[in-house]
C-alpha positions in Angstrom: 0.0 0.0 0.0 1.4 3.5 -1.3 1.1 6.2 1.1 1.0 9.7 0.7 0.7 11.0 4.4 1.8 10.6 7.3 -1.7 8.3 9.1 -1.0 5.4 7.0 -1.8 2.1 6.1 -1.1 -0.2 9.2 -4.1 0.7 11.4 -6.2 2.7 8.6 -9.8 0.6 8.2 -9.8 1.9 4.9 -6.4 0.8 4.1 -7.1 -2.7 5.0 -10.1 -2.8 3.3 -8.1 -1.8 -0.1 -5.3 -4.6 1.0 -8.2 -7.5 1.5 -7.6 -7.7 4.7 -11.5 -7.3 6.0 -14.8 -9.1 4.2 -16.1 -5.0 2.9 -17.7 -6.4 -0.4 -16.3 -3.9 -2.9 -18.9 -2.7 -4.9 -16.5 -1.2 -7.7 -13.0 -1.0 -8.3 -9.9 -0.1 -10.7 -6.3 0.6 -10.5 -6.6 4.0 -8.5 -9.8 3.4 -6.6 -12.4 1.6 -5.0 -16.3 1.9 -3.5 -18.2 0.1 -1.1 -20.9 0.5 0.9 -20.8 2.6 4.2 -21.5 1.1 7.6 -23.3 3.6 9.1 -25.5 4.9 6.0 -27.0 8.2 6.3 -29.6 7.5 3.2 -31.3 4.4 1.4 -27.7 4.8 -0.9 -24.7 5.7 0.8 -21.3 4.5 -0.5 -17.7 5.3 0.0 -14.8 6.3 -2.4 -11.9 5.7 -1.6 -8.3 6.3 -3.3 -6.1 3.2 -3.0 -2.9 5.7 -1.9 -3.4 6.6 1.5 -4.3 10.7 1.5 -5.3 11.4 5.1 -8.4 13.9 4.4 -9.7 16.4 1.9 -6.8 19.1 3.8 -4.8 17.3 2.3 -6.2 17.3 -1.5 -3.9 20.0 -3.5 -4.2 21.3 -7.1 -2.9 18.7 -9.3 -5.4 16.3 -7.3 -8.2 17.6 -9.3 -8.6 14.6 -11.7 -8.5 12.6 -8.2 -11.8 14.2 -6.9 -12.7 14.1 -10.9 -12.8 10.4 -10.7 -14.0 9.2 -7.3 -16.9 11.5 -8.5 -17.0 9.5 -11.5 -17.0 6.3 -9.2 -19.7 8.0 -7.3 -22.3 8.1 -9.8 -21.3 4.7 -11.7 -22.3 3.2 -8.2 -25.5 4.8 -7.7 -26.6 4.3 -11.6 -25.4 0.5 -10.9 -27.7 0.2 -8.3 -30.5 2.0 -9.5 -31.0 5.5 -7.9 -33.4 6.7 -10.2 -33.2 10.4 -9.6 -29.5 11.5 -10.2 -30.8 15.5 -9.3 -31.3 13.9 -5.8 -27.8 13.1 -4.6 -25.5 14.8 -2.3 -21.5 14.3 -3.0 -19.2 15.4 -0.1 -16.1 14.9 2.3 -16.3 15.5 6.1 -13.4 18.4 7.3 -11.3 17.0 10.1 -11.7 16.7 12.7 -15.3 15.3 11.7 -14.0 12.3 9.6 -14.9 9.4 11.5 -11.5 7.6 9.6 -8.9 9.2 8.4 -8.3 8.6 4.8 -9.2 10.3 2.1 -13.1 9.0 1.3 -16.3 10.9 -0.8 -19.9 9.8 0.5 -22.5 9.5 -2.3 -25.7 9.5 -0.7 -29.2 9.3 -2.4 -32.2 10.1 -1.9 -31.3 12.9 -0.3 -34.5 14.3 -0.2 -35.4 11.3 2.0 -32.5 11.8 4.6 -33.1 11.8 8.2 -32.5 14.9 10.2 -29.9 13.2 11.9 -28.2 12.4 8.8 -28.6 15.9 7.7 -26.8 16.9 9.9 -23.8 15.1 9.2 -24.6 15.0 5.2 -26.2 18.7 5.0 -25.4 20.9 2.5 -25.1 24.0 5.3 -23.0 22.0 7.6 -18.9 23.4 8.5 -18.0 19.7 8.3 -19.5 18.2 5.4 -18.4 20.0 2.5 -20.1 19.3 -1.5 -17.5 17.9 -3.8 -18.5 21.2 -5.7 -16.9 23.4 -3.3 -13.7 21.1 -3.4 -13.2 21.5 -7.1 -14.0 25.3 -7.0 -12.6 26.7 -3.6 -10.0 24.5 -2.4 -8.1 22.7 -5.5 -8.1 25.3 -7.8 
């Protein structure tokens, strides 16, 4: 496992989940990434992408890790269309800021419905939260 930061791979969940080391099914994968499902959903859809380098969080995310994002985006919706989200206008695409990342390596929630999405899990997930911030704002604000 390659890693980028300083966290890395040893006691990372996510990290052993890219190495096989845990039962995760993976729901999709290639060279540079992988997706599966997240343990604690916060809608009917909620999965996890995740790069296969260790990057600690979305602080860490620079300007040439634009077609990064690009991708686990692409990863995102591939997932949801796979398994049948029928409105693609009701999804919500985001990282948590530290401290609120429950694990600490780089990983994008794609959640749908969002429309259907508890208050609890707005909370976390909402699109007016300081912790959870739209993969929109990451392309625009912080990367370029």
């Amino acid at each position: 496992m390659e890693t980028r930061d300083a966290s890395g791979s040893e006691d990372c969940p996510f990290c052993r989940i890219v190495d096989r080391q845990t039962d995760t099914e993976i729901l999709l994968s290639d060279d540079e990434l992988l997706c599966f499902r997240d343990t604690k959903p916060g809608a009917t859809h909620h999965y996890l992408v995740v790069p296969r380098t260790h990057i600690d969080n979305c602080k860490r995310l620079q300007g040439d890790d634009v077609s990064l994002v690009e991708r686990m985006v692409e990863m995102g919706w591939s997932v949801l269309k796979k398994n049948k989200v029928s409105d693609l206008e009701d999804v919500r695409m985001g990282f948590h800021m530290p401290p609120f990342s429950s694990v600490p390596h780089l990983h994008l929630h794609a959640l749908a419905p969002a429309s259907e999405m508890s208050f609890a899990s707005l909370l976390r997930y909402g699109p007016q939260t300081h912790w959870f911030i739209t993969v929109s704002y990451v392309l625009e604000k912080k990367l370029m």
